[in-house]
C-alpha positions as CSV (number, residue, x, y, z in Angstrom):
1,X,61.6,-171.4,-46.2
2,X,63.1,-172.8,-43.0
3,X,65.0,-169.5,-42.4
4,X,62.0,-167.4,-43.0
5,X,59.9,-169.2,-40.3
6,X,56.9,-170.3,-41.9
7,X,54.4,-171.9,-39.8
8,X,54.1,-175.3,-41.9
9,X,55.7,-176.3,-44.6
10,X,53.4,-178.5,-47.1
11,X,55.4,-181.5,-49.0
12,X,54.2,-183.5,-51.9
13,X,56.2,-186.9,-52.3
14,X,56.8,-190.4,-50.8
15,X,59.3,-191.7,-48.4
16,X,62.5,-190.2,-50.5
17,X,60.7,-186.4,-50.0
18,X,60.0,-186.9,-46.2
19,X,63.7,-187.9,-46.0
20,X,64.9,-184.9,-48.1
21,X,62.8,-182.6,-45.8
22,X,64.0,-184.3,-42.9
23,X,67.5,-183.7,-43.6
24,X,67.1,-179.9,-44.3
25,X,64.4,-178.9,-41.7
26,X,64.9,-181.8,-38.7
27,X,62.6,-180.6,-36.0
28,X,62.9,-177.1,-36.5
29,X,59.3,-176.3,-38.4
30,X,55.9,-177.9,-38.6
31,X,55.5,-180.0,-41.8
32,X,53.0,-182.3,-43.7
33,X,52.8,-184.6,-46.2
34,X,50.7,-184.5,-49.7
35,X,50.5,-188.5,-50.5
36,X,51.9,-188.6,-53.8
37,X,54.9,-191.3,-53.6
38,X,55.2,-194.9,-55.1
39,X,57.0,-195.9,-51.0
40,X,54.7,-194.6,-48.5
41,X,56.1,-195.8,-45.5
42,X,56.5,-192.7,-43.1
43,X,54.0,-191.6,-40.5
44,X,53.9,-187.9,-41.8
45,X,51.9,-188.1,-44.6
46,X,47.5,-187.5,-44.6
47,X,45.7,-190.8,-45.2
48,X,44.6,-188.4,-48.8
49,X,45.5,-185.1,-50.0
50,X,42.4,-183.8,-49.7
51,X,42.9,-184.7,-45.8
52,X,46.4,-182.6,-46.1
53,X,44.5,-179.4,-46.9
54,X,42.0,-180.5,-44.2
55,X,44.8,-181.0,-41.9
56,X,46.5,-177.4,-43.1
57,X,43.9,-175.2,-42.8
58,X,42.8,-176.6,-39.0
59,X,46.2,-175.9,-38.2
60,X,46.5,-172.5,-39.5
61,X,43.6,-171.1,-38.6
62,X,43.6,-172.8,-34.8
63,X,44.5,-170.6,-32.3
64,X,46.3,-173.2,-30.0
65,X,47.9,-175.6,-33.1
66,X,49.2,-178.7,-31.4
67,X,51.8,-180.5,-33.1
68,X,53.3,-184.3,-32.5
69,X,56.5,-186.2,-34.1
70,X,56.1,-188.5,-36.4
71,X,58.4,-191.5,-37.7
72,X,60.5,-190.9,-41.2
73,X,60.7,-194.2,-42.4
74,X,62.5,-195.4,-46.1
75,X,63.4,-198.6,-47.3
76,X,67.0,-199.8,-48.9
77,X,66.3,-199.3,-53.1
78,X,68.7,-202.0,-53.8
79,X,66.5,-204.1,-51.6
80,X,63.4,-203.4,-52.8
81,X,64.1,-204.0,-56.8
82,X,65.1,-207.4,-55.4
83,X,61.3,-208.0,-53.7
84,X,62.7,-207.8,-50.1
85,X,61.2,-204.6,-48.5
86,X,63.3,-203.6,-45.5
87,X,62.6,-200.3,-44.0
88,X,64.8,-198.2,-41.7
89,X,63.9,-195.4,-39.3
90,X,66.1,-192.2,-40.4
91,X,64.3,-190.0,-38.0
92,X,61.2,-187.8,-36.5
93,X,59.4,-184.6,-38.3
94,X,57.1,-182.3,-36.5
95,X,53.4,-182.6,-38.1
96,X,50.3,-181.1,-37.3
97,X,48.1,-182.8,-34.9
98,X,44.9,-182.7,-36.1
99,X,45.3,-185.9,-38.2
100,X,42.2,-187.4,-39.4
101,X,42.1,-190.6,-37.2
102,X,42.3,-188.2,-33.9
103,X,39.3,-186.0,-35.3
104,X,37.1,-189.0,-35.9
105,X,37.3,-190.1,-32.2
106,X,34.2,-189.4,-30.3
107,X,33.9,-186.6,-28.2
108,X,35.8,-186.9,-24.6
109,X,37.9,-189.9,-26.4
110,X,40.7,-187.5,-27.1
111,X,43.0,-186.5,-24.5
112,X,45.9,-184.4,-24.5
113,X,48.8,-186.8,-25.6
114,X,51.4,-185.2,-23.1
115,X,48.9,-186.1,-20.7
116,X,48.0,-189.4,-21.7
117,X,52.0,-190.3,-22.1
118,X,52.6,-189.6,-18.6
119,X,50.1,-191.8,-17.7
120,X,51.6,-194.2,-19.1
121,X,55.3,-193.5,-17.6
122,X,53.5,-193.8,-14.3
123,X,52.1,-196.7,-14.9
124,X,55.1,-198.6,-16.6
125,X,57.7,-197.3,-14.6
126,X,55.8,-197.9,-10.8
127,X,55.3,-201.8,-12.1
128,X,59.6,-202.0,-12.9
129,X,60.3,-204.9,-10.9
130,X,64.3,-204.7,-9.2
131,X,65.3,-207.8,-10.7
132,X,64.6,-206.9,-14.4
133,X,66.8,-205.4,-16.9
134,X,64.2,-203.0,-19.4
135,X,65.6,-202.8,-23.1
136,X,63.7,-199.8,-24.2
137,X,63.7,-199.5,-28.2
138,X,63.6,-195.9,-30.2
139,X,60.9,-193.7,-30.4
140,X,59.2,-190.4,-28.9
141,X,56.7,-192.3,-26.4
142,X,60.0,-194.6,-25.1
143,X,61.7,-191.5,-24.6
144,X,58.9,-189.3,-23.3
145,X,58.7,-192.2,-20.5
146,X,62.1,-192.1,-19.5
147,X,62.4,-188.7,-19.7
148,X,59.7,-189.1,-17.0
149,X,62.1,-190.2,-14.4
150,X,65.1,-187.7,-15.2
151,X,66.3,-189.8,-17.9
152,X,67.8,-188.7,-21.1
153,X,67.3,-191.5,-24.1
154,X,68.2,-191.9,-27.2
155,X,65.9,-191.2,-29.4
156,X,66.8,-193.5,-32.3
157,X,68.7,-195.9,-29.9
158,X,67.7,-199.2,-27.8
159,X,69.1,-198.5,-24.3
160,X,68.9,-200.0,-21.5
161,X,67.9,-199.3,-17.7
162,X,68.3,-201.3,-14.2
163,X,66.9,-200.4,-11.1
164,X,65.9,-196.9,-12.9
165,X,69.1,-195.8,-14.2
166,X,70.5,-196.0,-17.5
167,X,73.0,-198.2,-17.6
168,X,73.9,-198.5,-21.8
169,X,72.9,-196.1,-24.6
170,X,72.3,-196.5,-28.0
171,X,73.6,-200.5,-27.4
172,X,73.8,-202.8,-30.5
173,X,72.9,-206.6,-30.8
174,X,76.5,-207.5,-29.6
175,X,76.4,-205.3,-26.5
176,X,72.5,-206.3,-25.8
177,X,73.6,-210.0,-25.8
178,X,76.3,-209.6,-23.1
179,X,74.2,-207.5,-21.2
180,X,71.2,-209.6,-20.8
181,X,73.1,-212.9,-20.7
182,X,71.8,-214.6,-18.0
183,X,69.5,-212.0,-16.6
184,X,66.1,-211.3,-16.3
185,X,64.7,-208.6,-18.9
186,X,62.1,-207.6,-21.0
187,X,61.7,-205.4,-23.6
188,X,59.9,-202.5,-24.1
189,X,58.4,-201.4,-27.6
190,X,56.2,-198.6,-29.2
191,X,54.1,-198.2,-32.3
192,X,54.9,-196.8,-35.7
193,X,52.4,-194.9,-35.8
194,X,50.3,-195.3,-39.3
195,X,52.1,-197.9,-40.4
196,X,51.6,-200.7,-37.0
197,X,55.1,-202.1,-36.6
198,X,56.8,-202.8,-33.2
199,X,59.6,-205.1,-34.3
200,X,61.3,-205.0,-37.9
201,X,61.5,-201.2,-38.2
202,X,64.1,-198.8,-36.7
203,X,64.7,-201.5,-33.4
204,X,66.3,-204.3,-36.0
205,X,68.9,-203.8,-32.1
206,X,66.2,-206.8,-30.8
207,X,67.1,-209.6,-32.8
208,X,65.1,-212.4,-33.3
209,X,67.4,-214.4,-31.1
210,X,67.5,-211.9,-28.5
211,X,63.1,-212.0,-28.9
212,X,63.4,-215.7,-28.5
213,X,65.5,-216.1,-25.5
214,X,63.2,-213.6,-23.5
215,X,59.7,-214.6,-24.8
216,X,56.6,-213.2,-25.5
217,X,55.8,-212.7,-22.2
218,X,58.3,-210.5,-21.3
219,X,57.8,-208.1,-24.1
220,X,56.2,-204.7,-23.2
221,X,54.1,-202.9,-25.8
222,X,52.9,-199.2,-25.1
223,X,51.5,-197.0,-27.8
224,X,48.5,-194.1,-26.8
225,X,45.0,-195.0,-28.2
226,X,44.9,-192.2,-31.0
227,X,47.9,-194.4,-32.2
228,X,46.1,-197.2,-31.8
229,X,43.2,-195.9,-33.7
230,X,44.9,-194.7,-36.7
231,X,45.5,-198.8,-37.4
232,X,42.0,-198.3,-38.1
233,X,41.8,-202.4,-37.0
234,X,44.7,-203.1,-38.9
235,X,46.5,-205.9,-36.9
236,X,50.1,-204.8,-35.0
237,X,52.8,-206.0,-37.7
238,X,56.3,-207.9,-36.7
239,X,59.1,-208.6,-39.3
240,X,61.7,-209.7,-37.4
241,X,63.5,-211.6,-40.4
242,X,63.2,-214.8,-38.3
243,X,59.8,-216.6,-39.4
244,X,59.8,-219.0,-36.3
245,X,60.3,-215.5,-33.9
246,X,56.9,-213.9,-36.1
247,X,54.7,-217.0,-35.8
248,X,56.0,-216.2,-31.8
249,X,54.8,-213.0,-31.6
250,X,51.6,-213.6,-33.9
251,X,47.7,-213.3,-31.6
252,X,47.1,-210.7,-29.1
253,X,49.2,-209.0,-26.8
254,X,48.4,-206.1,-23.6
255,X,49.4,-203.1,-24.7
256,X,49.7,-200.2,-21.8
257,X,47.5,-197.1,-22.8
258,X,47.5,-194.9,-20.0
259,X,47.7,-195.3,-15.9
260,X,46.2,-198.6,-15.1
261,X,44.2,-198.5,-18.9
262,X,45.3,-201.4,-21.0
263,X,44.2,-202.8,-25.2
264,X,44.7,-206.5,-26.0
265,X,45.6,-206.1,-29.5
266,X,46.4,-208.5,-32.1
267,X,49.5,-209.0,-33.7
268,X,50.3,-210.3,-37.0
269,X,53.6,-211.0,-39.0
């Protein structure tokens, strides 16, 4: 199907599916998930499947379809049969973007997310103070904002930037250590979008240790408000592993939205 370049490729399935389809398609077509899977963990699925026809048919009969990425997320089987759920981020596939959260906004709340993430480039990257290291964790909007200033992130990676330059790529918890040992840095996170999670999931890099010895308030949180709204209130989760590091993070915290446009949000564990 990917060789015959269909314009969106419809998937029933859970978090196994998304991963098969991953692997064979990457970011090469549009896709979208039915909701038919007992783990239900990636951001590519319709809240229903009634909203994945919806969904379809808005973006095949649009004559300007948008499209976004969205996180492929799965959890380790041998894990789960044993009650712990631990969930890793394998990747990103292309969906539509009329997702049902983003039509519900009111009109003039949506803005054009290329837009709206340079907004928020501008605004996180004029406030980078000198002085700082900036651990950036994985995803599209952490990239997106690098990518503002000429530089080229890892997608799936935490790297790290001083005085606007990258200085180490796709770093684990090792390398972060020695890099931030006695430094100033903070941390710089984004939203799964769907599922809420800005530690725990795909940036396990940031170890609780490593979240303790900077503090809350040198942790950076930037997410658009469409990802905010498809929370739907839901709280912003951590699972660090660490219980003390949760508690930490747990009540509200700023969250950048756009240039100088800022959410307190809450935070739960």
């Amino acid at each position: 199907m990917k060789n015959k370049g269909i314009d969106l490729l419809l998937f029933a399935g859970g978090d196994g599916t998304a991963r098969d389809i991953y692997n064979a398609v990457g970011h090469e077509i549009t896709v979208l998930g039915i909701p038919a899977g007992v783990k239900m963990h990636s951001a590519v699925y319709a809240v229903t499947p009634r909203q994945a026809g919806e969904a379809a048919v808005d973006f095949l009969t649009s004559t300007h379809p948008s499209v976004t990425e969205a996180e492929v997320m799965d959890i380790d089987e041998d894990s789960f049969r044993e009650g712990v759920v631990a969930a890793k981020l394998y990747g990103y596939l292309r969906i539509p973007e009329e997702r049902r959260f983003i039509q519900s906004v009111k009109s003039g709340g949506v803005q054009v997310e290329k837009q709206v993430i340079e907004g928020i480039a501008a605004d996180l990257i004029g406030n980078l103070k000198d002085d700082f290291l900036y651990v950036f964790g994985p995803g599209t909007t952490t990239r997106d904002i690098l990518a503002h200033i000429g530089l080229e992130k890892t997608l799936l990676g935490v790297d790290v930037v001083l005085h606007k330059q990258l200085i180490a790529k796709d770093v684990n918890e090792d390398q972060l250590k020695s890099l931030i040992e006695g430094k100033k840095a903070k941390i710089v996170v984004t939203v799964i979008g769907g599922q809420g999670y800005i530690f725990g999931r795909g940036n396990q890099q940031i170890s609780p240790e490593i979240i303790r010895k900077l503090g809350k308030e040198n942790i950076l949180v930037v997410a658009t408000k469409e990802k905010l709204a498809s929370l739907h209130g839901r709280p912003l989760l951590v699972d660090t592993g660490d219980e003390a590091v949760d508690k930490m993070l747990n009540g509200y915290m700023r969250v950048i939205t756009g240039f100088e446009n800022y959410s307190v949000y809450k935070v739960a564990s």
